[in-house]
TORKOL-4160 file (C-alpha; in steps of 0.2 Angstrom, whole numbers, padded with zeros to 4 digits, m for minus):
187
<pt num="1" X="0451" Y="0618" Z="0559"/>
<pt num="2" X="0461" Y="0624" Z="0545"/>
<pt num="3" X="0453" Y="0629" Z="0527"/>
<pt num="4" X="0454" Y="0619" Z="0514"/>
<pt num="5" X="0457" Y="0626" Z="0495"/>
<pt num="6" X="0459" Y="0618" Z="0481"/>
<pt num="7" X="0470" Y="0625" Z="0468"/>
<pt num="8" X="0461" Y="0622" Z="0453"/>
<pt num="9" X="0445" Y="0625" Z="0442"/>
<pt num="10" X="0443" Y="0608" Z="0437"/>
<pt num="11" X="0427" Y="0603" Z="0438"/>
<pt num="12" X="0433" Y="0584" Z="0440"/>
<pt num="13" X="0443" Y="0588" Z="0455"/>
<pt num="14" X="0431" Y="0598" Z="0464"/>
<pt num="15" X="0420" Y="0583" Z="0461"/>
<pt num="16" X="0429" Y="0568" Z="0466"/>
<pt num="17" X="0437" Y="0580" Z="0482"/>
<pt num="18" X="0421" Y="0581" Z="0486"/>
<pt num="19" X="0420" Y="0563" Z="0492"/>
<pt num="20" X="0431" Y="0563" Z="0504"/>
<pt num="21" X="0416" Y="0575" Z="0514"/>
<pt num="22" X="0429" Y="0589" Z="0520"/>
<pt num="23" X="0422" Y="0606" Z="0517"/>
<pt num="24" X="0431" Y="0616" Z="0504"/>
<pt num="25" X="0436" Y="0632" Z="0494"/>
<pt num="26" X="0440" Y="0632" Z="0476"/>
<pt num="27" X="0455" Y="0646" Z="0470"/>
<pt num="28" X="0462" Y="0643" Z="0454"/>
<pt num="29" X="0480" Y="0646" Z="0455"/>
<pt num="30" X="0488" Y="0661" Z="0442"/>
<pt num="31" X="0503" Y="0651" Z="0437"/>
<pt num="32" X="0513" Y="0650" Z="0419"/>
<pt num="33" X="0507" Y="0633" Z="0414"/>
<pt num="34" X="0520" Y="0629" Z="0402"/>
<pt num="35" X="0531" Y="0613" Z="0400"/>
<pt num="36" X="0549" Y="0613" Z="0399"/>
<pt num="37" X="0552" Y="0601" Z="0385"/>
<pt num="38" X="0568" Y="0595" Z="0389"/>
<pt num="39" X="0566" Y="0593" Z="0408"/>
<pt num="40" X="0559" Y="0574" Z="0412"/>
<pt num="41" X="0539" Y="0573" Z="0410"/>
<pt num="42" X="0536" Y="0566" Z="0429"/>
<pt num="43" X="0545" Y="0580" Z="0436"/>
<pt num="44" X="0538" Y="0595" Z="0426"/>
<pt num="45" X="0520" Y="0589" Z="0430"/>
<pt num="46" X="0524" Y="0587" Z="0450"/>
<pt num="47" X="0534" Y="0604" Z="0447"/>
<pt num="48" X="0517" Y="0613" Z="0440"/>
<pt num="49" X="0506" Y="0604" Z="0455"/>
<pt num="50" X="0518" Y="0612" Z="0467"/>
<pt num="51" X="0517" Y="0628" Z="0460"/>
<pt num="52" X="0499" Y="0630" Z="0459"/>
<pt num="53" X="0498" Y="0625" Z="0478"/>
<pt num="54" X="0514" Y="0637" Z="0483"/>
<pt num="55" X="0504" Y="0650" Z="0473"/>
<pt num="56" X="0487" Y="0649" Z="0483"/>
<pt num="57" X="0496" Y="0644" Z="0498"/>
<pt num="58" X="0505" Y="0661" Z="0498"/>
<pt num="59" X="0490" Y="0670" Z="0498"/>
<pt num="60" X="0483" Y="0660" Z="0512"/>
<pt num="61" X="0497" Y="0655" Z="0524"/>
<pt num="62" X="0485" Y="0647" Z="0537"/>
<pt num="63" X="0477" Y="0636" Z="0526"/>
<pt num="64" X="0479" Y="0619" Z="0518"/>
<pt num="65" X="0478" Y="0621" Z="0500"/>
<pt num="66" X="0480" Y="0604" Z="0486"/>
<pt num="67" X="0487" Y="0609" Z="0469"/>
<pt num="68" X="0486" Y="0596" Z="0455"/>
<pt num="69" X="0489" Y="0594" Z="0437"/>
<pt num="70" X="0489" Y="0581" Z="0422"/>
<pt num="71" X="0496" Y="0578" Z="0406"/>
<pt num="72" X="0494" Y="0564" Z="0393"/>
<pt num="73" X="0509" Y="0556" Z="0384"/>
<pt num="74" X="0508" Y="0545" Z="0367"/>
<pt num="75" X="0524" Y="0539" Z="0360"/>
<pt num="76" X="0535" Y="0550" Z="0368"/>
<pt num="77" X="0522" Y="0566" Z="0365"/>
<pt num="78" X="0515" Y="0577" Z="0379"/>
<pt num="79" X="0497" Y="0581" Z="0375"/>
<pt num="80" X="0487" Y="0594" Z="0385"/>
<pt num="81" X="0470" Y="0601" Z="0382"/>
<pt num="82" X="0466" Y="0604" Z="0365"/>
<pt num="83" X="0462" Y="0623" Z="0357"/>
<pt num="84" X="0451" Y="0616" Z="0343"/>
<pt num="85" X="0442" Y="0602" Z="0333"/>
<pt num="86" X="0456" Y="0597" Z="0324"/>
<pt num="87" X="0467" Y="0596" Z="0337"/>
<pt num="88" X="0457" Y="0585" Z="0346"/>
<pt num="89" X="0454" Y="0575" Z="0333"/>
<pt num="90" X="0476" Y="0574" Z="0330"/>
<pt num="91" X="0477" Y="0569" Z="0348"/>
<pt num="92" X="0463" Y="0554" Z="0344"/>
<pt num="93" X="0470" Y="0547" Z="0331"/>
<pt num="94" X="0488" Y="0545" Z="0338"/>
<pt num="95" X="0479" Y="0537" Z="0354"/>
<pt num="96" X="0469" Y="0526" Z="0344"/>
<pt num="97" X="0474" Y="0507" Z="0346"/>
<pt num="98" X="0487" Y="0513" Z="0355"/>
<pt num="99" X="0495" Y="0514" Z="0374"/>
<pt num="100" X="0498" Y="0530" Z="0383"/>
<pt num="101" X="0503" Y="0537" Z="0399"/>
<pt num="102" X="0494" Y="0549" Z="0410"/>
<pt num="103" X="0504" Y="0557" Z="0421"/>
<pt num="104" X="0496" Y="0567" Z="0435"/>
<pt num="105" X="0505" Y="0577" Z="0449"/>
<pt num="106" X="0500" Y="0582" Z="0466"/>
<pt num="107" X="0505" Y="0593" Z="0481"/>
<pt num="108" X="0496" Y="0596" Z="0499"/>
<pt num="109" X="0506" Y="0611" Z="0507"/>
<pt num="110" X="0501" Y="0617" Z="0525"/>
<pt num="111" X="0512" Y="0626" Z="0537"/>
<pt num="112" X="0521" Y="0613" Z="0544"/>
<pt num="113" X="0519" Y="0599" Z="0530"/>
<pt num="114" X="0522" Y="0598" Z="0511"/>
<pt num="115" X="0518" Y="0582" Z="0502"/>
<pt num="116" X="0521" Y="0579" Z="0482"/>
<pt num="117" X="0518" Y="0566" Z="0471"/>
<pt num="118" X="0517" Y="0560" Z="0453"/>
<pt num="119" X="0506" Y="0544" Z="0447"/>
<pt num="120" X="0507" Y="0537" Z="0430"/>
<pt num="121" X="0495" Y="0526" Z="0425"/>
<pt num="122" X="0494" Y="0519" Z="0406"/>
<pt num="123" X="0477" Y="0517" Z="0396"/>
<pt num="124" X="0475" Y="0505" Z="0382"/>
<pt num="125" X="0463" Y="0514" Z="0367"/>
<pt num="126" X="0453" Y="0502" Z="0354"/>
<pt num="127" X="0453" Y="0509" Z="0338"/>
<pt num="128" X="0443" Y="0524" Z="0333"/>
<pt num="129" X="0436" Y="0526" Z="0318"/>
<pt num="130" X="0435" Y="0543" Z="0307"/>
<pt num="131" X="0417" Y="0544" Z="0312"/>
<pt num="132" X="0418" Y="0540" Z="0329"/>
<pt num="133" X="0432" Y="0552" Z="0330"/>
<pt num="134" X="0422" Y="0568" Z="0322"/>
<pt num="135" X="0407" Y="0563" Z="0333"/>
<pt num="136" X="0417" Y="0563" Z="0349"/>
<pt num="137" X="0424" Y="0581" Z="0343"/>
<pt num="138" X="0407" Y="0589" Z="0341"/>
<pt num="139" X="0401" Y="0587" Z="0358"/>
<pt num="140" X="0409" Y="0598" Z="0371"/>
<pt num="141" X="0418" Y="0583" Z="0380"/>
<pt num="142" X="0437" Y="0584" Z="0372"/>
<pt num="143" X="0440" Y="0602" Z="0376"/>
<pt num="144" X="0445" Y="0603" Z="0393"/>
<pt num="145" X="0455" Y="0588" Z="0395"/>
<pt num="146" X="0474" Y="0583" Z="0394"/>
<pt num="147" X="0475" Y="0572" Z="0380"/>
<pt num="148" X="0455" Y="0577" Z="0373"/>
<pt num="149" X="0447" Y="0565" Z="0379"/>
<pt num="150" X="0437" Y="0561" Z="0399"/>
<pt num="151" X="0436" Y="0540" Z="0404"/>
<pt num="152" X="0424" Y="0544" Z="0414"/>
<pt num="153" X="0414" Y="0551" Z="0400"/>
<pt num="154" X="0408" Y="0546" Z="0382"/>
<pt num="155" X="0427" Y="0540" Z="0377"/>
<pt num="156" X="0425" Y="0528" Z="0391"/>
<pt num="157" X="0417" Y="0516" Z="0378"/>
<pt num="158" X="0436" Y="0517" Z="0367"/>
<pt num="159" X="0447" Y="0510" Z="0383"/>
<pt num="160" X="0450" Y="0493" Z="0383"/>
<pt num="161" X="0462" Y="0491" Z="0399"/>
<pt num="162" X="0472" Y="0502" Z="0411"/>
<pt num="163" X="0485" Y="0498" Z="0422"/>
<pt num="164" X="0485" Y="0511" Z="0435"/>
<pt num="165" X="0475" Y="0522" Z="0447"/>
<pt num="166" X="0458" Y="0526" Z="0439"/>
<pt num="167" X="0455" Y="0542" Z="0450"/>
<pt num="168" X="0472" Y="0550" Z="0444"/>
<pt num="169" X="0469" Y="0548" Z="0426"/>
<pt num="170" X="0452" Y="0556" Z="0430"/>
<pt num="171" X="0465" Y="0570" Z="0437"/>
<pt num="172" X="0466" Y="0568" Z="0455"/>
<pt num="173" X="0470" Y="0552" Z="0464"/>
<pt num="174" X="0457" Y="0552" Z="0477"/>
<pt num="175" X="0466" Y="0538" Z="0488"/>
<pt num="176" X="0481" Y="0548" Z="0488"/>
<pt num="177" X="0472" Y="0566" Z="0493"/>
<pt num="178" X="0461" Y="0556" Z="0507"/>
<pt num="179" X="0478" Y="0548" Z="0517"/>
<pt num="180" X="0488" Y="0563" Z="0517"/>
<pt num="181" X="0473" Y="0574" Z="0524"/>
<pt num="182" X="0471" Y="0560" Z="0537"/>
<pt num="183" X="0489" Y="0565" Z="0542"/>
<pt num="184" X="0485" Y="0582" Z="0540"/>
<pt num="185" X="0472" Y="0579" Z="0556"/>
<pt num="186" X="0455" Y="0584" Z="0546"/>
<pt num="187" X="0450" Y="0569" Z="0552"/>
């Protein structure tokens, strides 16, 4: 049986891969991270997924490796994680009572088999209040996630719909990971 790796250091992904009960590795890709601006949102984010995986992959051509990565995008704005306080608070304001998109991209490469893919999923925010904003920027939780802020975690109290895959704007969409290793034969 092949090995699997996971491409990344989020603790999320290693989490909800996990549940699919297949045995892994976890080797964070080395890759520049950055977003070209001008090249369409979808595309960059399937473009940095696939890099992450071709980037462990080619240190480990036997194996099957998953990459993945997401962005957040308000009103026509890509937000990743935030570097501070105040940044995080910028982002939750602009996502208060407001709709956004997150975008998360994935590629499964193996020897014989590449798969890519992109979901967007939009989340409708209540409105956050100054104070519920500087509370939510004191705790750790904001920091190390696209748009600063986790649904499965304390901001889940602010979402008031999505429309979408619940598992990809956590950052990975399970459902899709599970089927293509079913095709890969890990199961």
């Amino acid at each position: 049986m092949k090995k699997l790796i996971l491409a990344s250091q989020s603790p999320r992904r290693r989490e909800l891969l996990e549940k699919c009960g297949i045995p892994f590795t976890v080797e964070a890709a080395d890759i520049n991270e950055t977003i070209d601006r001008s090249a369409k949102i979808t595309s960059e984010i399937k473009r940095l997924a696939e890099a992450k995986a071709a980037a462990v992959f080619a240190l480990h051509p036997d194996s099957i490796v998953i990459g993945s990565d997401t962005v957040v995008v308000v009103n026509g704005k890509v937000m990743g994680k935030p570097k501070d306080p105040q940044e995080a608070a910028e982002m939750l304001h602009d996502l208060s009572d407001n709709v956004h998109q997150v975008i998360t991209g994935l590629c499964i490469i193996s020897a014989n088999r590449k798969y890519t893919d992109v979901t967007v999923s939009d989340v409708y925010f209540e409105k956050i209040s100054d104070e519920e904003i500087n509370a939510y920027t004191a705790t750790d939780e904001p920091y190390d996630k696209a748009g600063a802020y986790a649904i499965q975690g304390w901001a889940g109290k602010y979402i008031k719909r999505i429309d979408g895959d619940y598992y990809s704007i956590v950052g990975f969409p399970l459902s899709i990971v599970y089927k293509e290793l079913k095709n890969l034969s890990l199961y």
